[in-house]
C-alpha positions in Angstrom: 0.0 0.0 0.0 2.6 2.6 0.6 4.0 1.9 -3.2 0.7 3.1 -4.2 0.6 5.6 -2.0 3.9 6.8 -3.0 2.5 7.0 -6.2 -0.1 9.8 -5.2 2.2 12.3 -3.6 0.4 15.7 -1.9 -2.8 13.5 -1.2 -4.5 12.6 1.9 -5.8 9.2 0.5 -6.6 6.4 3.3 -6.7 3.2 1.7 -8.4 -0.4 3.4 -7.2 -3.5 2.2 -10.0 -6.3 2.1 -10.1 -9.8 0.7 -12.6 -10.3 -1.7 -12.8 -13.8 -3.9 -15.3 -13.0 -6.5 -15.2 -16.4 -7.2 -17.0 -17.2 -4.1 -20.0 -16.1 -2.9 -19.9 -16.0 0.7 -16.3 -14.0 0.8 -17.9 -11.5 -1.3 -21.1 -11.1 1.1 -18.1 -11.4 4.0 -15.8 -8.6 2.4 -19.5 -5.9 2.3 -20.5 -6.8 6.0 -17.3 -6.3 7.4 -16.6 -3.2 5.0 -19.7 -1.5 4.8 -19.9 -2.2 8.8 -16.8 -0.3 9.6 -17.3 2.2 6.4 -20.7 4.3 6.4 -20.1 4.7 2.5 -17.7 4.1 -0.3 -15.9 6.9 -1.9 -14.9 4.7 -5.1 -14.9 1.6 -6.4 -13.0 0.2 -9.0 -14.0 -2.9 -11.2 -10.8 -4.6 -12.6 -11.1 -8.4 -12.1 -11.2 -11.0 -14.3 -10.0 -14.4 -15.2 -10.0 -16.0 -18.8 -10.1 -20.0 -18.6 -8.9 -22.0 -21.4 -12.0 -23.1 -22.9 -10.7 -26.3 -24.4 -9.6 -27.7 -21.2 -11.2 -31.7 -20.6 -12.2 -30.8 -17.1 -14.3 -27.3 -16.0 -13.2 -25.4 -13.2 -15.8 -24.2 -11.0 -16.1 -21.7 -8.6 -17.4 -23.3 -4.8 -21.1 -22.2 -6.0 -20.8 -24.9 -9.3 -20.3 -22.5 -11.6 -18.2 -22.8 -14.6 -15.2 -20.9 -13.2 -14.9 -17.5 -15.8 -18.9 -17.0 -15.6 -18.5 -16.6 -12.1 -16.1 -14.6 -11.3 -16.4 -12.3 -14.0 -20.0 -11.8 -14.4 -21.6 -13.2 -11.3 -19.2 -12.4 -8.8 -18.7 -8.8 -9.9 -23.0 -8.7 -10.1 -23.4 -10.0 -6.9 -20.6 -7.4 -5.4 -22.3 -4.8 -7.0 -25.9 -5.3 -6.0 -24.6 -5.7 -2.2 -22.5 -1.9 -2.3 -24.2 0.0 -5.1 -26.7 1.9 -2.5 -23.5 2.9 -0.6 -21.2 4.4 -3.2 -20.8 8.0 -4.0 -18.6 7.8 -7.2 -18.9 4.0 -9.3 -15.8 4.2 -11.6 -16.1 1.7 -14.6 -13.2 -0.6 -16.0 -13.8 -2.4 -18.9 -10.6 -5.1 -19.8 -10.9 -6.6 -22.7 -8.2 -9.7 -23.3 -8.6 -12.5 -25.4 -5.4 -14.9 -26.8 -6.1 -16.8 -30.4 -4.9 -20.3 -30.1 -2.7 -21.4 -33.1 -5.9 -23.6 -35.1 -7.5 -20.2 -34.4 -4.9 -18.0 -36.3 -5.2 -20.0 -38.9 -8.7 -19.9 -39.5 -8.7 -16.2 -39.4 -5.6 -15.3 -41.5 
């Protein structure tokens, strides 16, 4: 945190570490009760999570829920956070990251 920090000099920034495992349902619900418990409202929050599974795998991962593993962390995960902290947020920053990685058979098709 003080690398950050650092980073941002002439500011008087307070930042709160907190786990969060948008793969998992409860630890999401865990990180909003404790953090909306000891925080009356969120200045900013800052969507920037997301895993990218290799789709031709034999076996699916899944997140502790049973859901395929990508589809839960990116989209329900990040829902469910969402839904839990929207009504105490004062500034909702979006961050759309867009990464995808052509496997050789797919280069070929498209060249």
């Amino acid at each position: 945190m003080e690398e950050v920090l650092n980073e941002i000099p002439d500011t008087n920034i307070e930042l709160t570490p907190a786990e969060c495992d948008l793969a998992n349902l409860v630890s999401i619900k865990n990180f909003v009760s404790t953090t909306l418990k000891e925080e009356n409202s969120l200045d900013v929050v800052c969507y920037n999570a997301g895993i990218a599974c290799n789709t031709a795998a034999s076996e699916c991962l899944r997140t502790k829920e049973g859901f395929e593993l990508t589809v839960g962390t990116n989209h329900f995960g990040h829902f469910y956070l969402n839904q839990l902290i929207l009504p105490k947020v004062r500034v909702l920053v979006c961050f759309i990251f867009f990464y995808f990685q052509l496997s050789l058979e797919d280069k070929k098709k498209y060249k």
